[in-house]
N, C-alpha and C positions, 0 to 999 in steps of 0.2 A: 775356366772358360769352356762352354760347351760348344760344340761342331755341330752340323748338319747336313748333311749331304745326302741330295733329291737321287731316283733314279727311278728306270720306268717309263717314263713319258715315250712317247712317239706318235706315230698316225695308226688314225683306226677308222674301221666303215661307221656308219651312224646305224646304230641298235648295236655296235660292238662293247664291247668289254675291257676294260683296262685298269692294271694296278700299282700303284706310283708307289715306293717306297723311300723312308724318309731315314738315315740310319746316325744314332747320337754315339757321340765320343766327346772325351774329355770330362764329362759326370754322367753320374747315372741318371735314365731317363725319367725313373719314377721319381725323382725330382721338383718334374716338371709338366704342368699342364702344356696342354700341344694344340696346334693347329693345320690346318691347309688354308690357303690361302688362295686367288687365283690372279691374275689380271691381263685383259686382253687386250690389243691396243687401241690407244685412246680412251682405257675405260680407268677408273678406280679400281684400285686393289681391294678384295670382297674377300668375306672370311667363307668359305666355303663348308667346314665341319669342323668341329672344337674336340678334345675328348679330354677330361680330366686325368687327374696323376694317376691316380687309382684305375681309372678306367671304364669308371663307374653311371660317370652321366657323360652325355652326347650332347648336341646340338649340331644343325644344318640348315644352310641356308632354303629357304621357300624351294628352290631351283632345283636343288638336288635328292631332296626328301624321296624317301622311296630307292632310290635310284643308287646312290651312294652311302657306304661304310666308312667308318674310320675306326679300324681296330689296332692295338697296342699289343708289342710284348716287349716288356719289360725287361723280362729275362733276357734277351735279347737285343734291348738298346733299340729297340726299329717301331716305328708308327709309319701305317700302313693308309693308303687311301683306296679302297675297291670302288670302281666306278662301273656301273651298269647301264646297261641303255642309253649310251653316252649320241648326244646331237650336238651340230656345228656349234652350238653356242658355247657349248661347253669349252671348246677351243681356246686354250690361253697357255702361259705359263703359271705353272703352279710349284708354291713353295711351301714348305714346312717353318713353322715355326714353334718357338720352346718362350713360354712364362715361368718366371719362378712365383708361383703360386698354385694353388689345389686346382682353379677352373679358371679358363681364360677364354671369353666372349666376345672380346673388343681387340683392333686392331693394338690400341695402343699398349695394350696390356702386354703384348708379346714382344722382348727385347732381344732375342735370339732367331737370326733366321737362315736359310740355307739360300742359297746363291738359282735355286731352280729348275724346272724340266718341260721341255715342249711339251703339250699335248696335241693336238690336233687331229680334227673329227672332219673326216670327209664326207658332202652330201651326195 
């Protein structure tokens, strides 16, 4: 069974910078395609950036393009979310999650998740 636990999150100014790290126990990460996830209240839970097992391909939501990272080390069990130029919208909790497959896109595909971490972006 694999773990997840978020950390990172807090408040930051808007144009500030922030970096959520996501850290795997119990299998190894390269395993597993990975996510971030976000959701704020009242809204759906949104996949926010995907990264493959390898590490190799990306994707990101419309929102964040440009703006946000999701890089991996392996060797280290830890997938990372860099966020830049972070605005109020951004604002939710944001979770990590683990698929047992090479690429995972869709919410349902990810069956591992971590419990979460504030973000919150002041205007």
């Amino acid at each position: 069974q694999v773990q997840l636990v978020e950390s990172g999150g807090g408040l930051v100014q808007t144009g500030g910078s922030l970096r959520v790290s996501c850290a795997v126990s119990g299998r190894t990460s390269s395993n597993y395609a990975m996510g971030w996830f976000r959701q704020a209240p009242g809204q759906e839970r949104e996949l926010v950036a995907a990264i493959s097992r390898g590490g190799t391909s990306t994707t990101y939501a419309d929102s964040v393009k440009g703006r946000f990272t999701i890089p991996r080390d392996n060797a280290q069990n830890t997938m990372y979310l860099q966020m830049n130029t972070l605005k109020p919208e951004d604002t939710a909790v944001y979770c990590c999650a683990a698929a047992s497959r090479a690429y995972a896109s869709r919410l349902s595909d990810y069956a591992y998740w971590g419990q979460g971490t504030q973000v919150t972006v002041s205007s």
